[in-house]
NUTILO-321166 format. One record per residue (C-alpha): residue number from 0; y negated, x, z. Coordinates in nm, 3 decimals. Layout:
N
{NUM,{Y,X,Z}},
...
This chain:
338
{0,{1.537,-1.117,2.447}},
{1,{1.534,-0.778,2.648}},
{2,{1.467,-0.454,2.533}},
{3,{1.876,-0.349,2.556}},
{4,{1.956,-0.639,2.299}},
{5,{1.642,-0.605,2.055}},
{6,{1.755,-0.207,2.062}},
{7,{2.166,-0.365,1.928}},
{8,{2.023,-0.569,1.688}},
{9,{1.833,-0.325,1.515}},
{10,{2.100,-0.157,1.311}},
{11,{2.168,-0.503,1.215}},
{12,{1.846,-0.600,1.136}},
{13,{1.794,-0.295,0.901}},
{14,{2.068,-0.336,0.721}},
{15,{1.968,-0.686,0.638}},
{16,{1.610,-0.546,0.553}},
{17,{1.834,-0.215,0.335}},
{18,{1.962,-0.583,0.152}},
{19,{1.660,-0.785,0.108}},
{20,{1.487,-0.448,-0.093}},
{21,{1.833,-0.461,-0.303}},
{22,{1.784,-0.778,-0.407}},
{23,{1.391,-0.795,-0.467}},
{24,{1.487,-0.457,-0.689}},
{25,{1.727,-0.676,-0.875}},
{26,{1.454,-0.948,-0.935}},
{27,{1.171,-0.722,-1.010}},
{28,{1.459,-0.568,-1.295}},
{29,{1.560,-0.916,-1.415}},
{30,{1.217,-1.042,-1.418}},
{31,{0.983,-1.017,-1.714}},
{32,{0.837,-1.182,-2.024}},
{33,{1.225,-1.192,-2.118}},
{34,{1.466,-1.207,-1.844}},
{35,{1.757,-1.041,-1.786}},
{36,{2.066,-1.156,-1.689}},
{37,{2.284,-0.889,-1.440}},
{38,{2.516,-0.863,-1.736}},
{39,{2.252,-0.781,-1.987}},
{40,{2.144,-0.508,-1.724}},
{41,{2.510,-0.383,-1.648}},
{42,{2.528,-0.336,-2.048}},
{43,{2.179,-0.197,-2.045}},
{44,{2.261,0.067,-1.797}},
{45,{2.569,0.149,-1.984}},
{46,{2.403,0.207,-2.323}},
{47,{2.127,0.362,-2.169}},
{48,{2.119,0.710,-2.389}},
{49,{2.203,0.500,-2.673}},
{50,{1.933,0.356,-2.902}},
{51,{1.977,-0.028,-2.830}},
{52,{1.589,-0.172,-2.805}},
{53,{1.662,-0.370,-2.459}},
{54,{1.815,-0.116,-2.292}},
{55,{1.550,0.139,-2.358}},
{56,{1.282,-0.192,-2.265}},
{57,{1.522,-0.222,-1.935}},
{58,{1.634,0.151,-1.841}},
{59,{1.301,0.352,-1.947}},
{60,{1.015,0.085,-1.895}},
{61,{1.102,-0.195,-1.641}},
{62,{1.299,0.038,-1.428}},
{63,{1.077,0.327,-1.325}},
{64,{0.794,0.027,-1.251}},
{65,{1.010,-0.156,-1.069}},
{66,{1.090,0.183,-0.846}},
{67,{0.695,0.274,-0.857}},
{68,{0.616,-0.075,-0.719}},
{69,{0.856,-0.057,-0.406}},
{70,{0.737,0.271,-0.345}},
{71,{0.388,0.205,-0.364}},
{72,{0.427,-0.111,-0.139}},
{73,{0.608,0.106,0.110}},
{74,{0.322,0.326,0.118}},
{75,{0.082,0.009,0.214}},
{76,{0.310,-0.129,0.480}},
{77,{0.341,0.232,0.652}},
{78,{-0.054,0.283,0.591}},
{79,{-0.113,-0.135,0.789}},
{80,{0.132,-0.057,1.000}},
{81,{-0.083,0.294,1.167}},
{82,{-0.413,0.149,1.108}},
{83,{-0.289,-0.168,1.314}},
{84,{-0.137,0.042,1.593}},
{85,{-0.446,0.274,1.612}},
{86,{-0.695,-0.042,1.606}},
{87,{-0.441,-0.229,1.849}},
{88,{-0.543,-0.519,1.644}},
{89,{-0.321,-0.725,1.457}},
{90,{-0.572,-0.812,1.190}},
{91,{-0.633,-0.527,1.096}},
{92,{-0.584,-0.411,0.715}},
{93,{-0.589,-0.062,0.574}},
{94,{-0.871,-0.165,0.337}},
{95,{-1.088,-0.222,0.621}},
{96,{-1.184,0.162,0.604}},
{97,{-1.353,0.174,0.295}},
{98,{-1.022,0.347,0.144}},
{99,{-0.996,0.092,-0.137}},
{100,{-1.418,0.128,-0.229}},
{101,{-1.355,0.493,-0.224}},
{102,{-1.084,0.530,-0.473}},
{103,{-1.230,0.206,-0.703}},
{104,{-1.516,0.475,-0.752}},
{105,{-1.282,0.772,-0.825}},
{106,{-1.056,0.568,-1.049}},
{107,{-1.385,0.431,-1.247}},
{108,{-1.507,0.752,-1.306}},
{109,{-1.173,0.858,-1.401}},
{110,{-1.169,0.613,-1.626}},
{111,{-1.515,0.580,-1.762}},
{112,{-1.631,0.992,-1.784}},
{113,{-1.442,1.218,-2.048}},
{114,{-1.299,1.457,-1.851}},
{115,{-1.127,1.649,-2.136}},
{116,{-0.802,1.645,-1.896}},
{117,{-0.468,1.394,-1.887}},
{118,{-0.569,1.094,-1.809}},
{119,{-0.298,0.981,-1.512}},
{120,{-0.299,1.324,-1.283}},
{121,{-0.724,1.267,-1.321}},
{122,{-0.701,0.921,-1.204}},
{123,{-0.471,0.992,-0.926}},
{124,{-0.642,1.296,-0.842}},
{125,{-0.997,1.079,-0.803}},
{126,{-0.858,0.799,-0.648}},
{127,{-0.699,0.951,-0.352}},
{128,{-1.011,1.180,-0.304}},
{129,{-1.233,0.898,-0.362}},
{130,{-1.037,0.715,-0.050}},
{131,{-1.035,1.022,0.156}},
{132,{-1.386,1.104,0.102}},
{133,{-1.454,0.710,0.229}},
{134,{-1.255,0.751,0.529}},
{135,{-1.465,1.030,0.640}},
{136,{-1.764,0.835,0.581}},
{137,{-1.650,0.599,0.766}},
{138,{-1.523,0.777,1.077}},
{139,{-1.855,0.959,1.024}},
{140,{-2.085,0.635,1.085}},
{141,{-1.907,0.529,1.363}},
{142,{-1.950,0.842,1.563}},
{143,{-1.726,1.132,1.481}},
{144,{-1.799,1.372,1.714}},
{145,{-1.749,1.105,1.986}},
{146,{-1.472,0.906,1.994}},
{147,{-1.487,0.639,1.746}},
{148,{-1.532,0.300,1.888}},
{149,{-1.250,0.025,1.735}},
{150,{-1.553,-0.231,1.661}},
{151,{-1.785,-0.006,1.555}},
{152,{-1.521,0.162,1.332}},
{153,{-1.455,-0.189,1.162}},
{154,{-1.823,-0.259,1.080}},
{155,{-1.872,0.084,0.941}},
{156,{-1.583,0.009,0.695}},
{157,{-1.721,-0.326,0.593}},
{158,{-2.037,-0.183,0.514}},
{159,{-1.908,0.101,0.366}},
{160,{-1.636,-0.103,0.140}},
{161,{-1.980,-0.297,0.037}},
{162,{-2.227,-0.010,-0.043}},
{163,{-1.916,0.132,-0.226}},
{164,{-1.872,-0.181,-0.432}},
{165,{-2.206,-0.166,-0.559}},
{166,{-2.224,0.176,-0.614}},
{167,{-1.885,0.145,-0.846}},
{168,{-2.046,-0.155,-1.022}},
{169,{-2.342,0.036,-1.108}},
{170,{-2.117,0.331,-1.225}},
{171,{-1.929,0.077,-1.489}},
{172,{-2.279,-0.067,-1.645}},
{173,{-2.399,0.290,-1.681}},
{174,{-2.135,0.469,-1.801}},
{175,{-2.004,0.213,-2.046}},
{176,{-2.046,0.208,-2.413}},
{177,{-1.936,0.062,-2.740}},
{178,{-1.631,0.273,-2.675}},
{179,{-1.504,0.218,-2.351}},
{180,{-1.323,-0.139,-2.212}},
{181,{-1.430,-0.192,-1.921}},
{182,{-1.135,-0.431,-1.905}},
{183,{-0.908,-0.142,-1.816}},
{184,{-1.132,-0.054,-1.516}},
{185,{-1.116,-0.442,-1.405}},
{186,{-0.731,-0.410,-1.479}},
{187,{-0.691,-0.124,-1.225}},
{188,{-0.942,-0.266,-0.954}},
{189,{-0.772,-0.567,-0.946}},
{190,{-0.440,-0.392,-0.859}},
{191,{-0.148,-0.341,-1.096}},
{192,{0.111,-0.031,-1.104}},
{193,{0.162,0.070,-1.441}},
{194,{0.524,0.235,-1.591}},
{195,{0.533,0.622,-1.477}},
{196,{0.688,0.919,-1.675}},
{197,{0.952,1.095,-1.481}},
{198,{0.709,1.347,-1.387}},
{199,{0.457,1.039,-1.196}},
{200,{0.786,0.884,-1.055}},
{201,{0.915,1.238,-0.893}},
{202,{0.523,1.247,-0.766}},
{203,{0.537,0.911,-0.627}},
{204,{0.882,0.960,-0.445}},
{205,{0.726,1.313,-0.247}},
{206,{0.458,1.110,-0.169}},
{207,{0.639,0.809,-0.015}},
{208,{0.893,1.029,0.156}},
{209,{0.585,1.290,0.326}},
{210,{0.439,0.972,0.409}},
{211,{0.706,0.862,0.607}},
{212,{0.766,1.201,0.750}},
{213,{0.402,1.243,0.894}},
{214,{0.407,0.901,1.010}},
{215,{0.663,0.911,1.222}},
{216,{0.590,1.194,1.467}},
{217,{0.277,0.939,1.523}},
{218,{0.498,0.651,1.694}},
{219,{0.500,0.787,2.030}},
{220,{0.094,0.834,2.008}},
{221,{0.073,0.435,1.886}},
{222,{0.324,0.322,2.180}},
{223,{0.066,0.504,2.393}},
{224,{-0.192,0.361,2.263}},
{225,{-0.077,-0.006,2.313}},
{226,{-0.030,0.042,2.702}},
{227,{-0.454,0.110,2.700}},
{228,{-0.606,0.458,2.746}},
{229,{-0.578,0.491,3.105}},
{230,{-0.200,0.485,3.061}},
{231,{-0.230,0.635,2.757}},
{232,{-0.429,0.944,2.930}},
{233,{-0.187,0.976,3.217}},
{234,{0.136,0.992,2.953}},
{235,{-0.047,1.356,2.814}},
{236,{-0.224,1.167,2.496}},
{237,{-0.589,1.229,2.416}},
{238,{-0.667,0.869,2.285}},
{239,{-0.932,1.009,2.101}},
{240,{-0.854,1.272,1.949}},
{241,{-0.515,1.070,1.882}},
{242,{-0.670,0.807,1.682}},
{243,{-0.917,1.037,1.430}},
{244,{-0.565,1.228,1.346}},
{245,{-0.373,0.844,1.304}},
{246,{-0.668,0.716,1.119}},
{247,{-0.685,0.999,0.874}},
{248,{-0.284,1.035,0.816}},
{249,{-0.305,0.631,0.763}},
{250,{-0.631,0.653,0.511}},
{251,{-0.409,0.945,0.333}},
{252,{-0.111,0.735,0.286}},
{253,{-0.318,0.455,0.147}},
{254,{-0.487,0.667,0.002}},
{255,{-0.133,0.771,-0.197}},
{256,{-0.038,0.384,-0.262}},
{257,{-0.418,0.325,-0.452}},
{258,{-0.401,0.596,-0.641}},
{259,{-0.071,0.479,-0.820}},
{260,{-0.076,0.071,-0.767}},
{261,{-0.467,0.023,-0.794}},
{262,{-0.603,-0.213,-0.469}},
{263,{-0.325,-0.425,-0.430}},
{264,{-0.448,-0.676,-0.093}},
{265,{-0.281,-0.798,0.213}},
{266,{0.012,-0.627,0.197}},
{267,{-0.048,-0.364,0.474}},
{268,{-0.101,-0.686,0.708}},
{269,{0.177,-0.890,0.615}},
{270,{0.454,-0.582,0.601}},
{271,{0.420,-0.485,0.984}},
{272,{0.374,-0.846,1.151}},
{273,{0.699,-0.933,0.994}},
{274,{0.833,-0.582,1.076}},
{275,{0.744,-0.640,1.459}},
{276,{0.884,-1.010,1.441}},
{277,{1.246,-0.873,1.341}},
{278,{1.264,-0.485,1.455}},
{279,{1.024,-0.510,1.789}},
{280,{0.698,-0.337,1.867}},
{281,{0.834,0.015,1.861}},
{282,{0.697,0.207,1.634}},
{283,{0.964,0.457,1.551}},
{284,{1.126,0.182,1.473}},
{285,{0.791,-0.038,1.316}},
{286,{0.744,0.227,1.040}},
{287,{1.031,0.246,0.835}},
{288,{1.047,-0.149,0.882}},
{289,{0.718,-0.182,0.766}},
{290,{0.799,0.035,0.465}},
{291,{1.035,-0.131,0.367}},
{292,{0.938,-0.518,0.409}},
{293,{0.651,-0.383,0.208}},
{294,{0.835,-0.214,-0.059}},
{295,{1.041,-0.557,-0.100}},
{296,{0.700,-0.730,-0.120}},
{297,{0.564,-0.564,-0.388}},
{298,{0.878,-0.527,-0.622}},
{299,{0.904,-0.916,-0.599}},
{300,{0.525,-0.976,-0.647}},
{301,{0.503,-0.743,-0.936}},
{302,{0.799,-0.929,-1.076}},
{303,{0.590,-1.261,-1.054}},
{304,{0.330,-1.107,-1.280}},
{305,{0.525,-1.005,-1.520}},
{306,{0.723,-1.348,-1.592}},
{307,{0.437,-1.620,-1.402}},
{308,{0.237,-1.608,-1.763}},
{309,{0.413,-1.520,-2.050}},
{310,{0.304,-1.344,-2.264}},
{311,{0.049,-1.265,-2.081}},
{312,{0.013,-1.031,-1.718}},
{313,{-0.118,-1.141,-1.428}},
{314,{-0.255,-0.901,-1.168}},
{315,{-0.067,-0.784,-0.882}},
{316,{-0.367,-0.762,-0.642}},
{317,{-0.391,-1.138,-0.781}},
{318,{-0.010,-1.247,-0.623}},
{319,{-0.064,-1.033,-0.351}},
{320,{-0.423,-1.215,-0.220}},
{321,{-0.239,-1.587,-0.322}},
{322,{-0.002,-1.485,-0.125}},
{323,{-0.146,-1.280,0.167}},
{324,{-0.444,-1.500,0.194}},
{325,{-0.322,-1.779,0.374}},
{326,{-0.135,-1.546,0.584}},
{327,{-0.451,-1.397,0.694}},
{328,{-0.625,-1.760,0.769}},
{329,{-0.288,-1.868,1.003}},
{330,{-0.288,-1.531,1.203}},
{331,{-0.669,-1.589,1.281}},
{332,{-0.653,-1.946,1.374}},
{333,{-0.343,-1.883,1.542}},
{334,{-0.521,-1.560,1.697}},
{335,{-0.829,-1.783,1.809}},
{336,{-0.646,-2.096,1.939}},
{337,{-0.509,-1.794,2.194}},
């Protein structure tokens, strides 16, 4: 297929991607410990500022989630799709940086330590500088003043994500008590978005939209970076300084999606690799593909774990690594049989 007819079909393509989100917002809205019909959600939304139990459960609870769990997985396919453009390595997953280790500890002390402040802004807050704060470590072991080498950045992350690991277990033995469930710190690390107030939503929205606006101005840099860094050097891009600015817009945006959705797995790899099988290798094009193939992901997923186990919950970081782990094992064999 040449570039003139992958370029026509891309209007096409995103408008079938515009109606796959549609519809995994419809089943993430219908989906629950009690489904919904569409009717019972057409009445819902009509008697929405009435008083009627099931459309308050519909309009004010399963809603807003629903919306916080596309926008969180567009957030993690925006966030794969940099780090994977940067790395020039298909494998590679935004959690590879330490960014999920990072904000596990800022969300446990969030959760564990009395701040004396609201609990959701403090958790956000702590998470995202948590995952920042990683990053930095990160880029910091493998050489910042240098440029970073792709391997070498890798490793540090892996041994970062694992000294951060142990460090957040320690944190939850010491700081818990008789009073604190350390369930709701297990809850969080093993992913799950909770139901935002208007005030989290509007947050959440920013957040996903200045995502997508910083990203972008980054596509040229990552289609530069793909043709090697002698190419990439004669086109007027500094591959190194280049790829400490990419890696630390992509560990923000993760960053963003972890504070709100807890470590939700895999979907950072899967979003882009079936972003470049339908909209190309482009990434001015890659980005808002990957955003939303990933906010479709997630909505669906986080439908499954509402209505897999009633009554019970399962968590979404759970559907996610069912889901995203086999992926994973068929792109490496496939990537080692080549």
């Amino acid at each position: 297929m040449t570039p003139q007819t992958d370029r026509r079909l891309q209007p096409r393509r995103f408008l079938l991607l515009t109606l796959f989100l549609a519809g995994a917002l419809l089943f993430g809205l219908v989906a629950g410990h009690e489904w919904a019909s569409p009717a019972r959600l057409a009445r819902a939304f009509a008697n929405s500022g009435g008083h009627d139990m099931t459309s308050q459960l519909l309009v004010v609870w399963r809603l807003p989630r629903v919306l916080a769990a596309a926008m969180v997985g567009a957030l993690l396919g925006v966030g794969g799709a940099i780090f994977q453009g940067v790395f020039r390595n298909p494998l590679a997953e935004p959690y590879l940086l330490g960014a999920s280790g990072g904000a596990a500890i800022g969300a446990t002390i969030a959760l564990l330590v009395p701040l004396g402040l609201p609990g959701g802004p403090v958790l956000a807050a702590l998470s995202f500088l948590g995952a920042w704060g990683a990053t930095w470590l990160v880029l910091g072991a493998a050489g910042l003043q240098g440029r970073p080498d792709t391997a070498g950045l890798l490793l540090a992350g892996v041994a970062v994500a694992a000294m951060l690991g142990a460090v957040r277990s320690f944190l939850m033995l010491a700081l818990s008590d008789d009073t604190v469930n350390l369930q709701v710190v297990l809850s969080w690390t093993l992913g799950g978005v909770q139901t935002p107030d208007a005030g989290g939503l509007a947050i959440l929205a920013l957040l996903t939209a200045g995502a997508l606006a910083v990203s972008l101005p980054l596509a040229r840099g990552l289609d530069l970076l793909g043709l090697g860094d002698d190419q990439a050097f004669a086109f007027g891009l500094d591959p190194a300084r280049f790829e400490r600015r990419a890696v630390l817009v992509g560990a923000a945006v993760v960053a963003a999606a972890v504070a709100f959705g807890g470590l939700v797995a895999f979907v950072g790899l899967i979003a882009p690799h079936i972003g470049r099988w339908l909209i190309g290798p482009r990434h001015r094009a890659l980005l808002p593909a990957s955003a939303l193939i990933g906010a479709a992901l997630v909505a669906v997923c986080d439908g499954v774990a509402r209505a897999a186990l009633p009554p019970a919950e399962i968590p979404l970081g759970l559907v996610t690594a069912l889901i995203g782990g086999p992926f994973f094992l068929i792109l490496l064999m496939r990537r080692l049989r080549a």
